[in-house]
Chimera marker file (.cmm) of the C-alpha trace (Angstrom):
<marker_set name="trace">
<marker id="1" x="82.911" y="89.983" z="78.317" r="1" g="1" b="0" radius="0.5"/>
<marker id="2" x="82.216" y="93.382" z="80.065" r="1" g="1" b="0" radius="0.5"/>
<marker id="3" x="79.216" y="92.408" z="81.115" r="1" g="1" b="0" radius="0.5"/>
<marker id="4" x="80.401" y="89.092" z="82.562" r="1" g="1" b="0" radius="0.5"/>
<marker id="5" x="83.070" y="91.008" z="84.648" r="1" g="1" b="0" radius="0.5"/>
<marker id="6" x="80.732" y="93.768" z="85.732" r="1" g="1" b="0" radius="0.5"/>
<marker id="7" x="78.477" y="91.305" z="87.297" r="1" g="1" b="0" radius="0.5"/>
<marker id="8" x="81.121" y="88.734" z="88.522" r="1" g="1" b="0" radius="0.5"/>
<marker id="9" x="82.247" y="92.085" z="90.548" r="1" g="1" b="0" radius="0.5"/>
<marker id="10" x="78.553" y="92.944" z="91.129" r="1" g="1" b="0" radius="0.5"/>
<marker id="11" x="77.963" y="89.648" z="92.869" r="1" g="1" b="0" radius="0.5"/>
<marker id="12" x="81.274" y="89.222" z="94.968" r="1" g="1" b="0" radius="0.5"/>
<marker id="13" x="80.564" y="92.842" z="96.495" r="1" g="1" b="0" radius="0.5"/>
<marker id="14" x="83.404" y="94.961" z="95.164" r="1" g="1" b="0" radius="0.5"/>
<marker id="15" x="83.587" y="98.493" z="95.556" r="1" g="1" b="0" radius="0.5"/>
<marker id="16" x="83.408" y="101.662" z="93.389" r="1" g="1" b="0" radius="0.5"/>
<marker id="17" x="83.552" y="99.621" z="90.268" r="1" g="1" b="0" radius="0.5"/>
<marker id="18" x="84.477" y="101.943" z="87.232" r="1" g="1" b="0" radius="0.5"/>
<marker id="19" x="84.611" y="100.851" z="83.386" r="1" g="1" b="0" radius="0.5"/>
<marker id="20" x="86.390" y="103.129" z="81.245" r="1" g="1" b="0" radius="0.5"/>
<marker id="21" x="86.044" y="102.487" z="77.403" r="1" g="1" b="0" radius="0.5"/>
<marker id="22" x="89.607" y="102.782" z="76.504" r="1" g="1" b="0" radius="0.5"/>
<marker id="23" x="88.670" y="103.050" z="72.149" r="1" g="1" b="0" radius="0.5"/>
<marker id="24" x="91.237" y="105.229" z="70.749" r="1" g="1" b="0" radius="0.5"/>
<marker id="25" x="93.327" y="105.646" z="73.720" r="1" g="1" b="0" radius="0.5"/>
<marker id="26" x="95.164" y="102.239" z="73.592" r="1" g="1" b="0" radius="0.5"/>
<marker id="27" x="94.951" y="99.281" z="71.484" r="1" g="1" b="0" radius="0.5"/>
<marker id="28" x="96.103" y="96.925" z="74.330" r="1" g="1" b="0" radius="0.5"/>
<marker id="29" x="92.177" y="96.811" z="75.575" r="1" g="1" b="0" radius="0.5"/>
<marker id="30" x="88.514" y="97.780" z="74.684" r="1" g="1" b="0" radius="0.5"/>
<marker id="31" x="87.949" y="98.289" z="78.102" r="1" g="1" b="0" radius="0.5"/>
<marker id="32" x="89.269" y="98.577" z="81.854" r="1" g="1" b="0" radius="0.5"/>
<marker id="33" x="87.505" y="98.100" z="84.779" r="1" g="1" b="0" radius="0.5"/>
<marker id="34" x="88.872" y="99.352" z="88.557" r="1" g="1" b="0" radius="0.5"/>
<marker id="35" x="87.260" y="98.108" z="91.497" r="1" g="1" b="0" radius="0.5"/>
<marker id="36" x="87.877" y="98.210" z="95.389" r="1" g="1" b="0" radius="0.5"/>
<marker id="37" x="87.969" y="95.189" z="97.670" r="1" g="1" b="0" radius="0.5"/>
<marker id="38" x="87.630" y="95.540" z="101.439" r="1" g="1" b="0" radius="0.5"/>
<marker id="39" x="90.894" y="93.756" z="102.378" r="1" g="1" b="0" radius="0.5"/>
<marker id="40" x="93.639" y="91.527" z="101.109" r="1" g="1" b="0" radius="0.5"/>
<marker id="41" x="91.503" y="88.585" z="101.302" r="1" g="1" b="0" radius="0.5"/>
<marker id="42" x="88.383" y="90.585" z="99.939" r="1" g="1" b="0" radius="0.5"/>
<marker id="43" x="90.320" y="91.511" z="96.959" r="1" g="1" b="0" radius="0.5"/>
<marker id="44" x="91.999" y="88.204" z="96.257" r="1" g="1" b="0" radius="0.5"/>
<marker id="45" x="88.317" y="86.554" z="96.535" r="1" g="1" b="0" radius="0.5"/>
<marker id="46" x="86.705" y="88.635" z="93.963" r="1" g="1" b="0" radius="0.5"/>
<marker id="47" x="89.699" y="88.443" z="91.733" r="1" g="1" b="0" radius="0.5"/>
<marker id="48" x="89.566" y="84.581" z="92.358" r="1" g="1" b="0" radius="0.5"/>
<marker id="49" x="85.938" y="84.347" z="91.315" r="1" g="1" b="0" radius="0.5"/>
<marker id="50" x="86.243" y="86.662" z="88.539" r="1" g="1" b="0" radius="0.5"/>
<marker id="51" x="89.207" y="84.479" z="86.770" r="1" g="1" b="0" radius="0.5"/>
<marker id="52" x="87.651" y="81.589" z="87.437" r="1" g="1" b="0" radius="0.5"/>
<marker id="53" x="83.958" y="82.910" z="86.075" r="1" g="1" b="0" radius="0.5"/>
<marker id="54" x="86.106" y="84.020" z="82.753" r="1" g="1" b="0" radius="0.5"/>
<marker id="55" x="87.439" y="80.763" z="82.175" r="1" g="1" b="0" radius="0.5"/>
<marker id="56" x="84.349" y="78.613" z="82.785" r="1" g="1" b="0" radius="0.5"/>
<marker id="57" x="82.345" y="81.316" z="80.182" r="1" g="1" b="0" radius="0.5"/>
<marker id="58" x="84.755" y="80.538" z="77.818" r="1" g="1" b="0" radius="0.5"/>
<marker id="59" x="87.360" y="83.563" z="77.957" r="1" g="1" b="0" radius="0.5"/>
<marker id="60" x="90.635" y="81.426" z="78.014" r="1" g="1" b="0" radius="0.5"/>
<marker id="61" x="92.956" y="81.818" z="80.631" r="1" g="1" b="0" radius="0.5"/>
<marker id="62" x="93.511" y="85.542" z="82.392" r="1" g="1" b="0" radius="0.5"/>
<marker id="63" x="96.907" y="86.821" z="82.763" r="1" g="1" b="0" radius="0.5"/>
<marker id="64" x="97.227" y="87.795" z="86.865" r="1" g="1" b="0" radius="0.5"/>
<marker id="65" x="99.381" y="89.520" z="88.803" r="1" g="1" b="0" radius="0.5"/>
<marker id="66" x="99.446" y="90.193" z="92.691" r="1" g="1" b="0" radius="0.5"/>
<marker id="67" x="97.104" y="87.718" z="93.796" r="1" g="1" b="0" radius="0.5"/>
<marker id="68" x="98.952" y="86.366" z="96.219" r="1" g="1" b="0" radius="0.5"/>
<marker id="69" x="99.819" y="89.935" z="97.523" r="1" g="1" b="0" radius="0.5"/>
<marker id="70" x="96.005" y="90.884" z="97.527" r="1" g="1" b="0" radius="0.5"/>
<marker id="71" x="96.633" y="94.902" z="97.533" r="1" g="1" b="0" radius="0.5"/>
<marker id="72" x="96.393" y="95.134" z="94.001" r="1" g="1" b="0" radius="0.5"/>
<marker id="73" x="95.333" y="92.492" z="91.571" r="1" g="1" b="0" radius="0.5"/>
<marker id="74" x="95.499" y="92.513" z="87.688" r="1" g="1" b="0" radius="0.5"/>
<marker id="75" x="93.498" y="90.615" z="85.358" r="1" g="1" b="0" radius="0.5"/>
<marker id="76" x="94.279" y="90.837" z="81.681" r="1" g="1" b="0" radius="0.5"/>
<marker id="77" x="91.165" y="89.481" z="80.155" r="1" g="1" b="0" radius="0.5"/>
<marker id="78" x="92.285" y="90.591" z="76.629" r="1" g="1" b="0" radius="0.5"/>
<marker id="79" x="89.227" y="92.504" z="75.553" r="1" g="1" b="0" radius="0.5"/>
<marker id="80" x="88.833" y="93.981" z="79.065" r="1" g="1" b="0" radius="0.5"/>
<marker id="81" x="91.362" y="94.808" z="81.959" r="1" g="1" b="0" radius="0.5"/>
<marker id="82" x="90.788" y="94.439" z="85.570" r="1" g="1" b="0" radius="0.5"/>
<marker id="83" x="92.041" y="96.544" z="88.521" r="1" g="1" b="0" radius="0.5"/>
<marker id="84" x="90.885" y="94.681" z="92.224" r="1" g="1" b="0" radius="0.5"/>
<marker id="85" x="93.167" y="97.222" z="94.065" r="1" g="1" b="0" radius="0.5"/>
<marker id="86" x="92.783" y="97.631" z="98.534" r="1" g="1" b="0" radius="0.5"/>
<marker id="87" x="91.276" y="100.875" z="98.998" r="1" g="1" b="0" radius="0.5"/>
<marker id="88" x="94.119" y="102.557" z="100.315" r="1" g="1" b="0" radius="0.5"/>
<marker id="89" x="96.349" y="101.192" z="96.876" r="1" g="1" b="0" radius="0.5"/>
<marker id="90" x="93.392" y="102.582" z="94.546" r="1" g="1" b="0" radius="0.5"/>
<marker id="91" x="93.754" y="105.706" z="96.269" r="1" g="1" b="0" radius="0.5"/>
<marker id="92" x="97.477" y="106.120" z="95.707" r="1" g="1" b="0" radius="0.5"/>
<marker id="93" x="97.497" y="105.021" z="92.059" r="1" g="1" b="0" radius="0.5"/>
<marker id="94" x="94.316" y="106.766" z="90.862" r="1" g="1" b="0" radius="0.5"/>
<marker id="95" x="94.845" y="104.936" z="87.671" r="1" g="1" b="0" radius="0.5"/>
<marker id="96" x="90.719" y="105.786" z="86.875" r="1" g="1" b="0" radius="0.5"/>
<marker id="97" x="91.648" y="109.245" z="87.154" r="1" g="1" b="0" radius="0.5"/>
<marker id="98" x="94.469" y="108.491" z="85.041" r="1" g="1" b="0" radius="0.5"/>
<marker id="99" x="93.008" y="107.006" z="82.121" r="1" g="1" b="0" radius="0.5"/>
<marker id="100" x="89.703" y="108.865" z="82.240" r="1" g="1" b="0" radius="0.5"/>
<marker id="101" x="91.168" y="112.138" z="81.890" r="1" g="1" b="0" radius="0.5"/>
<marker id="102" x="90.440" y="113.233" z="78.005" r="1" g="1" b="0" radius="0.5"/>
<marker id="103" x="87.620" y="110.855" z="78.627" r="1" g="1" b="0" radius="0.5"/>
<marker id="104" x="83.772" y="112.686" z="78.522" r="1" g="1" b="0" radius="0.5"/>
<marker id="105" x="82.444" y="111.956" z="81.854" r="1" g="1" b="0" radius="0.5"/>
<marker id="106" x="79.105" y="110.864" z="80.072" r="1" g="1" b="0" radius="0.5"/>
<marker id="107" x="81.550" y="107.893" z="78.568" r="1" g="1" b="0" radius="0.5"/>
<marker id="108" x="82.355" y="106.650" z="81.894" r="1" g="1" b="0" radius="0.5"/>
<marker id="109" x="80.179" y="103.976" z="83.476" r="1" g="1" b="0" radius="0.5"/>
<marker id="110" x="79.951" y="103.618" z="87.076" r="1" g="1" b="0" radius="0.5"/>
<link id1="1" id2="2" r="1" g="1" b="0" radius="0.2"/>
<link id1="2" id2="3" r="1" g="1" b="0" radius="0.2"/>
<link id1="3" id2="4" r="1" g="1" b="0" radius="0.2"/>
<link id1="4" id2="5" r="1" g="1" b="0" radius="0.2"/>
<link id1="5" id2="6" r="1" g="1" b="0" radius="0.2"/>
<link id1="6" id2="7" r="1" g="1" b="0" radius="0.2"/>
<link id1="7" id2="8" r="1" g="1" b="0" radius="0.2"/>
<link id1="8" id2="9" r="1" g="1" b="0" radius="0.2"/>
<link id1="9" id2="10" r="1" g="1" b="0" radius="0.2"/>
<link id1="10" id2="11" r="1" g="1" b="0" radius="0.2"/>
<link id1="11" id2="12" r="1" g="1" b="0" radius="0.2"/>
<link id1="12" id2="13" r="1" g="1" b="0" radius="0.2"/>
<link id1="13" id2="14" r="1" g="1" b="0" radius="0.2"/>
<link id1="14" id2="15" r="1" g="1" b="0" radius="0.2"/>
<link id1="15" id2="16" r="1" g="1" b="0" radius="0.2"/>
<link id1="16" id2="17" r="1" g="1" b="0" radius="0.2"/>
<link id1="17" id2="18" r="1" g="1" b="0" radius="0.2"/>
<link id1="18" id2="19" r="1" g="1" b="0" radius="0.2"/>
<link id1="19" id2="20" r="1" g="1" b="0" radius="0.2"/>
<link id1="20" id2="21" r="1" g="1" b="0" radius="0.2"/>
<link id1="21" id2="22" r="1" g="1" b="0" radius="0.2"/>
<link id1="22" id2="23" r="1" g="1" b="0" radius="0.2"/>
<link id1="23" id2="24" r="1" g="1" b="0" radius="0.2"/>
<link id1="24" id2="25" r="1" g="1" b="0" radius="0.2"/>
<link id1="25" id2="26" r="1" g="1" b="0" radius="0.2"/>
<link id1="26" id2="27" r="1" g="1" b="0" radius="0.2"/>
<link id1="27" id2="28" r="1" g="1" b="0" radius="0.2"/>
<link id1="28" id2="29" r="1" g="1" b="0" radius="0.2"/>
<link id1="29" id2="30" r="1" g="1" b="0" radius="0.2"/>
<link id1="30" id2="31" r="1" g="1" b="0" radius="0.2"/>
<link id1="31" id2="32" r="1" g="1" b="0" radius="0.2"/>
<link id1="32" id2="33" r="1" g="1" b="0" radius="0.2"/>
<link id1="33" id2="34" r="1" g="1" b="0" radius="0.2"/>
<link id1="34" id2="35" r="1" g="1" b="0" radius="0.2"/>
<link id1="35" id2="36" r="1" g="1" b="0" radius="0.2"/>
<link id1="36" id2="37" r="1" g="1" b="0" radius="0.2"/>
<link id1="37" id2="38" r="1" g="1" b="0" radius="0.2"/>
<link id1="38" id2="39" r="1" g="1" b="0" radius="0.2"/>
<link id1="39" id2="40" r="1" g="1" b="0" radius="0.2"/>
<link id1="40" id2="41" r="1" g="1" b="0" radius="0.2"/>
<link id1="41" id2="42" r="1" g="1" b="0" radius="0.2"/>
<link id1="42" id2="43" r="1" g="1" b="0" radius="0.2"/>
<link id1="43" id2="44" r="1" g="1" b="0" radius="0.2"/>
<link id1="44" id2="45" r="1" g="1" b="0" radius="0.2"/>
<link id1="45" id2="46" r="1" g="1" b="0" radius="0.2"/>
<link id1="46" id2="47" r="1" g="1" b="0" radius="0.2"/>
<link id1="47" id2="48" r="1" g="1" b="0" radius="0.2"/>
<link id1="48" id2="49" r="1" g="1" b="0" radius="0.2"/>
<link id1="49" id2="50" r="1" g="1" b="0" radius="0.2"/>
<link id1="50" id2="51" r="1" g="1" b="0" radius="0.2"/>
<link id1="51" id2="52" r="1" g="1" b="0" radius="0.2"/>
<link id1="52" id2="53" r="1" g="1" b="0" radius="0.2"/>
<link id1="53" id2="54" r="1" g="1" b="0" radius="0.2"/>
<link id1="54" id2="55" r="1" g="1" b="0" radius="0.2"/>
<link id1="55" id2="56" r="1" g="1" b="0" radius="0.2"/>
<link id1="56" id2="57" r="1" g="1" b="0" radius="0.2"/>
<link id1="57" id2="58" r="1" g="1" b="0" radius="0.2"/>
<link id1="58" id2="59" r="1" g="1" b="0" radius="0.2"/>
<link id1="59" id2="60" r="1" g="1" b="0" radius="0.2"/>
<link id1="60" id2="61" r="1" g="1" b="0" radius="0.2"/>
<link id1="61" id2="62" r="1" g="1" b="0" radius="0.2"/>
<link id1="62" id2="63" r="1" g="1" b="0" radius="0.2"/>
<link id1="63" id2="64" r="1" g="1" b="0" radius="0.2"/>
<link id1="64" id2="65" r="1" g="1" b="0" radius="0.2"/>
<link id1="65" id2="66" r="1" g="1" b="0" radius="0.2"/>
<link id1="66" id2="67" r="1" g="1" b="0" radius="0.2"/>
<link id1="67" id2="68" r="1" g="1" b="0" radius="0.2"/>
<link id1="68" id2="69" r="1" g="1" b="0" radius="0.2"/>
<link id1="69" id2="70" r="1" g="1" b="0" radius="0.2"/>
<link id1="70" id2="71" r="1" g="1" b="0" radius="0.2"/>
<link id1="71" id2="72" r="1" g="1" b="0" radius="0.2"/>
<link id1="72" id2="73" r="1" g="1" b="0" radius="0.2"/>
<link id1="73" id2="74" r="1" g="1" b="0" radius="0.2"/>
<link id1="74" id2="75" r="1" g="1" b="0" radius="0.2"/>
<link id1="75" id2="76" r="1" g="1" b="0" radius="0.2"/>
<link id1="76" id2="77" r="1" g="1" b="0" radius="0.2"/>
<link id1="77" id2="78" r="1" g="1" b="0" radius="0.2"/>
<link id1="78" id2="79" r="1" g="1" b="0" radius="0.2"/>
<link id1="79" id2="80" r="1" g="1" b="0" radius="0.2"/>
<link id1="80" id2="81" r="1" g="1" b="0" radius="0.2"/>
<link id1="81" id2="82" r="1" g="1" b="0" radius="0.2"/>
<link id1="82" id2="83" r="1" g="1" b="0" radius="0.2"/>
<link id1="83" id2="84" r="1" g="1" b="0" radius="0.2"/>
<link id1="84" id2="85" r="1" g="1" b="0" radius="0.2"/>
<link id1="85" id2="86" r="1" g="1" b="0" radius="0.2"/>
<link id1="86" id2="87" r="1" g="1" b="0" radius="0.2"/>
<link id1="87" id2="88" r="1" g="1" b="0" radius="0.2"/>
<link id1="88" id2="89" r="1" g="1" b="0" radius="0.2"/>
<link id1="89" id2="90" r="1" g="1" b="0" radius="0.2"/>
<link id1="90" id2="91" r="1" g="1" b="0" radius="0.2"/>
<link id1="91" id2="92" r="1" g="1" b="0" radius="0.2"/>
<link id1="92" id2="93" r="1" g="1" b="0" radius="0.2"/>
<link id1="93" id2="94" r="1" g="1" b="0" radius="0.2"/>
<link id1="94" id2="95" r="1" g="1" b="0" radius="0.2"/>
<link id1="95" id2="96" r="1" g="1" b="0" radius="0.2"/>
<link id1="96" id2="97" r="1" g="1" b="0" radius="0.2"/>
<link id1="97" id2="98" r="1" g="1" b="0" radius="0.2"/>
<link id1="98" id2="99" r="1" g="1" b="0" radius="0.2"/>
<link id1="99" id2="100" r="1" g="1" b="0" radius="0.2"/>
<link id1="100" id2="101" r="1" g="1" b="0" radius="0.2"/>
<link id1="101" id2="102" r="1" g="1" b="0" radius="0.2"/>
<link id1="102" id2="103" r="1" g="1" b="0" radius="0.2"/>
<link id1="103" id2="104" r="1" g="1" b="0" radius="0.2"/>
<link id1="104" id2="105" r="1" g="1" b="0" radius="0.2"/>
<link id1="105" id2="106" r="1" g="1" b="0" radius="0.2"/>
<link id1="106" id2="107" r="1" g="1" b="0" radius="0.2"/>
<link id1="107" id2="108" r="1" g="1" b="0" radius="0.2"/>
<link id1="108" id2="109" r="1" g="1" b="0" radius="0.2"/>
<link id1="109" id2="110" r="1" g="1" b="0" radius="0.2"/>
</marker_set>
């Protein structure tokens, strides 16, 4: 699933794309991934195309929040969790820095 969300993201152009393994930090995911869209509707296009690419792979339906917003949009994928956040909302949250903090930086993919 990872995979399918790093390239869905890949494709659509987002920015700064970070996964963070979260084993043995939390047991609500195996993995979150932050990205950057350019704008409102940049964000709420990749997060679009991303829940749609999870369902038609076979993924089930993703939990979202804020897509109608389009500042910050989160996709609960289950095994993975995804962050689509405006670049000025990324910023401000720094959830990356966050949950990457005990985290070896040779563990973090970007």
């Amino acid at each position: 699933m990872l995979a399918l969300v790093l390239k869905s993201l890949d494709e659509d152009k987002a920015e700064d794309v970070v996964s963070i393994d979260l084993a043995g930090k939390t047991p609500m995911a195996d993995f979150m991934v932050v990205a950057t869209g350019r704008s409102q509707r940049h964000v709420g296009a990749v997060a679009d195309h991303l829940v749609r690419r999870l369902k038609e792979e076979g993924h089930g339906n993703a939990r979202v929040e804020g897509m109608k917003q389009g500042d910050w949009v989160l996709i609960d994928g289950g095994d993975v969790v995804i962050h689509v956040f405006r670049p000025e909302v990324r910023e401000f949250y720094k959830l990356e820095k966050m949950w990457s903090a005990h985290i070896p930086a040779d563990q973090i993919a970007v």
